[in-house]
Steps between C-alpha positions, in 0.01 A plus 500: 500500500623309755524121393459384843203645526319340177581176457442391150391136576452264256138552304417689230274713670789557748776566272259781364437659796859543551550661155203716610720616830177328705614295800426143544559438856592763738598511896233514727523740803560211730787398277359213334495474070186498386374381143278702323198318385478468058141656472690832712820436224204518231283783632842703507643395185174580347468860679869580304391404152620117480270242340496214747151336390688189500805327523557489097423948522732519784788309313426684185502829716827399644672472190341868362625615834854374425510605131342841572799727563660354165186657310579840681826748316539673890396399827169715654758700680840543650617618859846550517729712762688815475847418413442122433627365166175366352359381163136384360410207315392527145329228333466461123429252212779313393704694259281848534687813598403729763591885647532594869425815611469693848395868602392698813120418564519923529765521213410316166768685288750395721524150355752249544577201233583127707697265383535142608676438844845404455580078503104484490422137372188495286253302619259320246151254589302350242094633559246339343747416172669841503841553634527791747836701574586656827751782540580679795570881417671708740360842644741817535709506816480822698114550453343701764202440738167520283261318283600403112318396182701259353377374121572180325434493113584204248591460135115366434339806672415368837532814774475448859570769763535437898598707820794500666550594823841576642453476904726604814709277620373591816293836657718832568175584676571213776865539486475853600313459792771314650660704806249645660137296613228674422111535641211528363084478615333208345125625469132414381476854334090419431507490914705808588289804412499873666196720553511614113467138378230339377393184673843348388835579542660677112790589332516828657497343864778290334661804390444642877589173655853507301567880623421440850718162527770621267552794783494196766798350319346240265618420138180374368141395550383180407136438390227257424458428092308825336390240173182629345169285611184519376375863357245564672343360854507247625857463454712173648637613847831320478817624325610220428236337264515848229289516194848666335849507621613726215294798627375677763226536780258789465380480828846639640457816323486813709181697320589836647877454412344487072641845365155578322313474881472861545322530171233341532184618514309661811229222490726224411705654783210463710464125433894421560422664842247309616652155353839650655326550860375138485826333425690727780274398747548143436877536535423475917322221465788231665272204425599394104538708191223531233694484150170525306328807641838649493530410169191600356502813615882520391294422134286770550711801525765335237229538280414847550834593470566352178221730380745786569716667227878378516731775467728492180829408737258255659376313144827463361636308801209280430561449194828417596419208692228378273758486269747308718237278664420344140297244416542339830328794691220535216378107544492567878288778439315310328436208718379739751260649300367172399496375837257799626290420223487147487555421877669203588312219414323586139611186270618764245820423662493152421426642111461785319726697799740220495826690458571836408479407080188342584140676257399626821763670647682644161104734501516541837876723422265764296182469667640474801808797495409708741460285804842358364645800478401553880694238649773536287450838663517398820810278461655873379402611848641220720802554309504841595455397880783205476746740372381810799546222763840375395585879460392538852727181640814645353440875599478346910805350380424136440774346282273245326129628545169297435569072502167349319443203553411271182209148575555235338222474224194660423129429528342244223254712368715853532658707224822353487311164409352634248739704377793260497307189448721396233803452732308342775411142592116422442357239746751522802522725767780551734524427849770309786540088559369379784723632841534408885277799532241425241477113399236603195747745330375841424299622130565825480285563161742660305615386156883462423685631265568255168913451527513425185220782332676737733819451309375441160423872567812632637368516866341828402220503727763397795677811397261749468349370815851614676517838356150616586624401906806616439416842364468711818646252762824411687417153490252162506475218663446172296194306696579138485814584277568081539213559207789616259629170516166271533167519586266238640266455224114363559292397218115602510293262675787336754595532848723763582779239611433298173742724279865492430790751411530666161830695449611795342781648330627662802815639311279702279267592797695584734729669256217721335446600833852591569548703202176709561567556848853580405395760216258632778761535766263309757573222729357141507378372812396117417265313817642170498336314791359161507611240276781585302693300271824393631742820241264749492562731770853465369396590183322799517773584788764530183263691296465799834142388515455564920283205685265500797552427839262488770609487912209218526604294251885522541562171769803305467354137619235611807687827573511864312766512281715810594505790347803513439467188245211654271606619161676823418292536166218471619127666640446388914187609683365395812150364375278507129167619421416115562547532837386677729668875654755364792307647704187296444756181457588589861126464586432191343233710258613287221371159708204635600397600144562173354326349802173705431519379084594125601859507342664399750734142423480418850328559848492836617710401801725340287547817256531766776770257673690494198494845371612588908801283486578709104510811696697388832739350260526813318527728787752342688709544215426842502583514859812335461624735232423794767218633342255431756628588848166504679434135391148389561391828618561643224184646350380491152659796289815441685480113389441668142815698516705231669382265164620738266836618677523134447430489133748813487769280562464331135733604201189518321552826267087595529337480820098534495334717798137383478297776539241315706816397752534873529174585596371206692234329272376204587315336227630293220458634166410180330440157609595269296226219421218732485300719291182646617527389890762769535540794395841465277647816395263715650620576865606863543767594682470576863652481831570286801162566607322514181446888432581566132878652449449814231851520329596834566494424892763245419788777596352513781448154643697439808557117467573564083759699578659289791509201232631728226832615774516147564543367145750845394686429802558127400564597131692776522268751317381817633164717453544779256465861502134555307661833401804366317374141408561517105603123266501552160339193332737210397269366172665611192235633263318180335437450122156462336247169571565324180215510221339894580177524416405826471114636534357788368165528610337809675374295779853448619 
């Protein structure tokens, strides 16, 4: 943790918060230090397990804090690097003996004795009238890439066992991008559907989406997060606030694309048909997408289908992954079937259907088994469709495939709250400091992970979180990946600018997340806009983790930076999802919205003015790199091309093509500061002049394919022959999800 950013200070309460890794004062966004007030210390302190009733708990609490790793024989876990000379602690009792030991996670016979490090100095501490010794003891040299159980046993029969990971120094997957930039379409997928969708765009218009740009030249298609929300309608609109970031959303599931479809039978057909002819129709409709009608009747079919008889091929690949999902998969199955029973607000959650071990929901795993095995079922299924669509990217010759993108938490009363529970913080929810853009900070609902409950359990969750994205993908991009490192935390009942910064082991979480996207053989795209702390972009830069740039936010003082000067390792685009499509920024659509819901900081004269001079400023640098001969006359898809001939110019190694640039969409996707007054997350995808765009006309799209020459020109790339377009995958084969948990019940 960086020191500067903490400031121990000189109370009790304050020297605890710096044990705890909580900040005490902070930097303000208009550079000032700001003090964080004792009852936030107190509230946040309390929320991570310390007793701070008082001043006499907190100093008794500070000292257990201090003496605590003394008590422990290994630390909760250790992160080390390939090829670095490393060693573990060991603490014992004063005179005990103790054994070392180290295997393969995947390997247990292949076990490996440790003996202390070489010139290690014992360290000893007298705890509560018993004198502790430290010894370091050194790990093999030459151990490869993986995870490790390592075992520490004494003389008097204490046993403790912890994980180690051995990380990449840094990412072959980012290192081997370098010499040649690559393209990709950054995309909404629930808002790019074709004529045999329904009501939202799926994983087989993803699938479709990666064949048709892979031919156009791109290397990989970038999406919105596909986190599981609620089970059944109505389900939360935004991607970003998930009920589960560990699995999947049904509602992307392509119903006719389910290998038992063509058995099912003729009146159950009959129904699918009509439901199917409802949904198609309301594909045209440009105005906003209906998730829950969609959804149900998504619901509907899925559970006719799972009335038909698997084949035996069909079962055992099941099986398979009911086996490698574990227990994991089985308590999300669970939580869904509880949820459609119990709804959202029944005060069983607060009780009897408290956790997963809870009276409640141990009877609910028996009486309950079918409808768990359904959506333990259905997770099968997406997994099916995730694999078909990266399949699809690499066969139209895509050298990395499907990017997902991962949010930053997960919704307070979703699955993985309940589920994980135990390595979250109770009574704070994270959010951002107050900003130049939003002086009351932001609350974004979401509970953060406990740093040090996380650890205690090997960062196990964090992990198996990874491999489920990384499974059938070329990649993910971290949302706020500054969260690694801190996160603003609020305590229940305060302001959202009444917080303060509670760090993390970023070693361990960064490197967890290095080692599984290394195992994977994925890339790591991390967004690092807004505030940053001064060596983080740095760090992650040394680790291959790629950042974020975006044209509007790139100025050097009050001009654009060139492009020239953004960051080889790194993701540019021309605009987000939280702003609008250039070509509605070029219209001033953005202003006018935030007019019409009174968000506007200043007078509309005032706005307009300013957001004018943005884009003169921007297009006469344009002009001046040659990119925009006509000048003023210039008319709006040529301005479009002229902006990302411009962004061309970076050494940026990804470049995103936003699919709504390419077809002329207007309207912002989601507006910040809102909820119900827009329509967030639910705006189709249409043209210039508002007609819905299906996704197999995209080939044919004029203006697309003038953008796509533009950008292959720029880059060097090429389109590709759809009859010889062939990649073969670059993710080794992946081990088993740790603790299987096999079921054996007919109903799955």
């Amino acid at each position: 943790m960086p020191e500067n950013a903490r400031h121990s200070g000189d109370t009790t309460l304050q020297r605890l918060a710096t044990e705890y890794g909580v900040a005490t004062q902070y930097e303000g966004f208009d550079g000032s230090e700001v003090t964080v007030p004792e009852q936030t210390l107190r509230s946040v302190l309390t929320a991570l397990g310390a007793d701070v009733a008082d001043d006499d708990a907190a100093q008794r609490t500070l000292r257990e804090r201090e003496d605590a790793p003394w008590l422990r024989l290994l630390p909760p876990l250790l992160v080390t690097e390939e090829g670095a000379e490393a060693s573990v602690p060991v603490t014992v009792a004063d005179g005990d003996t103790v054994r070392v030991r180290l295997w393969p996670e995947d390997a247990p016979d292949e076990v490996q004795e440790l003996e202390p490090a070489r010139g290690a100095n014992p360290q000893t501490r007298d705890v509560g009238g018993e004198a502790r010794r430290r010894v370091d003891h050194a790990l093999p040299s030459g151990l490869s890439l993986g995870w490790y159980r390592l075992e520490a046993s004494t003389g008097s029969g204490e046993t403790e066992q912890i994980d180690v990971a051995v990380t990449p120094r840094r990412l072959s997957t980012t290192d081997r991008l370098r010499g040649q930039r690559r393209w990709g379409y950054m995309a909404q997928l629930y808002s790019v559907a074709s004529s045999r969708s329904w009501g939202v765009g799926d994983l087989s218009d993803l699938a479709s989406l990666a064949a048709v740009s892979g031919v156009q030249g791109a290397d990989y298609v970038l999406i919105n997060p596909l986190h599981a929300a609620e089970p059944e309608p109505p389900v939360e609109p935004s991607p970003y606030l998930p009920s589960s970031r560990r699995f999947f959303n049904p509602l992307y599931l392509r119903v006719a694309d389910v290998a038992e479809f063509p058995y099912l039978r003729p009146a159950d057909r009959e129904v699918v048909d009509r439901l199917a002819a409802i949904q198609r129709k309301a594909v045209l409709d440009p105005a906003t997408i209906d998730r829950d009608s969609a959804f149900a009747a998504k619901l509907k079919t899925l559970e006719l289908l799972y009335t038909v008889r698997r084949s035996p091929y069909r079962q055992q690949q099941l099986e398979a992954f009911v086996a490698q999902g574990g227990q994991p998969l089985q308590d999300f199955a669970l939580w869904c079937a509880l949820r459609e029973e119990l709804g959202e607000d029944s005060p069983l959650w607060q009780d009897e259907a408290a956790s997963p071990e809870s009276p409640y929901a141990q009877e609910a795993r028996s009486r309950l088994r079918h409808r768990i095995n359904f959506h333990v079922w259905l997770q099968w299924l997406l997994d099916n469709q995730l694999e078909a669509a990266q399949r699809a990217a690499h066969r139209a010759g895509m050298d990395i495939g499907v990017v997902h993108d991962l949010a930053v938490g997960v919704h307070k009363h979703g699955a993985d709250a309940w589920a994980l529970q135990d390595v979250m913080a109770q009574g704070v929810s994270v959010g951002a400091p107050a900003d130049m853009y939003n002086q009351l900070g932001q609350d974004w609902s979401q509970p953060p992970w406990h740093p040090e409950k996380l650890a205690a359990v090997g960062y196990r969750p964090w992990r198996q979180m990874m491999r489920t994205i990384f499974r059938h993908s070329g990649g993910v991009r971290i949302d706020h990946v500054a969260g690694l490192f801190r996160l603003w935390w609020i305590p229940d009942g305060n302001k959202a600018s009444d917080g303060t910064y509670v760090y993390y082991d970023h070693e361990a979480m960064v490197g967890v997340l290095a080692l599984e996207a290394e195992l994977a053989g994925v890339l790591v795209v991390g967004e690092d806009l807004g505030t940053v702390e001064p060596g983080v972009r740095d760090y992650l830069e040394s680790k291959g983790v790629l950042g974020t740039s975006i044209l509007w936010f790139e100025m050097d003082g009050d001009v654009p930076l060139d492009p020239s000067r953004y960051r080889e390792l790194c993701m540019a685009s021309v605009n987000t999802h939280d702003l609008p499509p250039t070509a509605g920024y070029l219209e001033g659509v953005q202003l006018e919205l935030r007019e019409k819901l009174d968000l506007l900081a200043r007078s509309p004269e005032e706005e307009r003015a300013e957001a004018q001079r943005q884009l003169d400023t921007f297009f006469t640098a344009v002009a001046e790199a040659g990119y925009l001969p006509d000048g003023e006359d210039a008319g709006p898809e040529e301005k479009i091309e002229a902006l990302y001939r411009y962004l061309c110019d970076a050494p940026s190694l990804l470049l995103n093509v936003s699919l709504v640039d390419a077809v002329g969409e207007k309207r912002i996707q989601n507006q910040p500061g809102t909820s119900d007054e827009y329509p967030n997350w639910r705006v189709p995808l249409a043209d210039s002049d508002g007609r819905p765009v299906m996704l197999e006309n995209l080939p044919r799209i004029e203006r697309v394919n003038r953008l796509v020459d533009v950008v292959n020109e720029a880059l060097g790339t090429h389109r590709r022959d759809p009859k010889v377009t062939s990649r073969a995958p670059t993710q080794p084969e992946r081990r088993d999800i740790a603790d299987p948990f096999r079921t054996a019940s007919s109903g799955s």
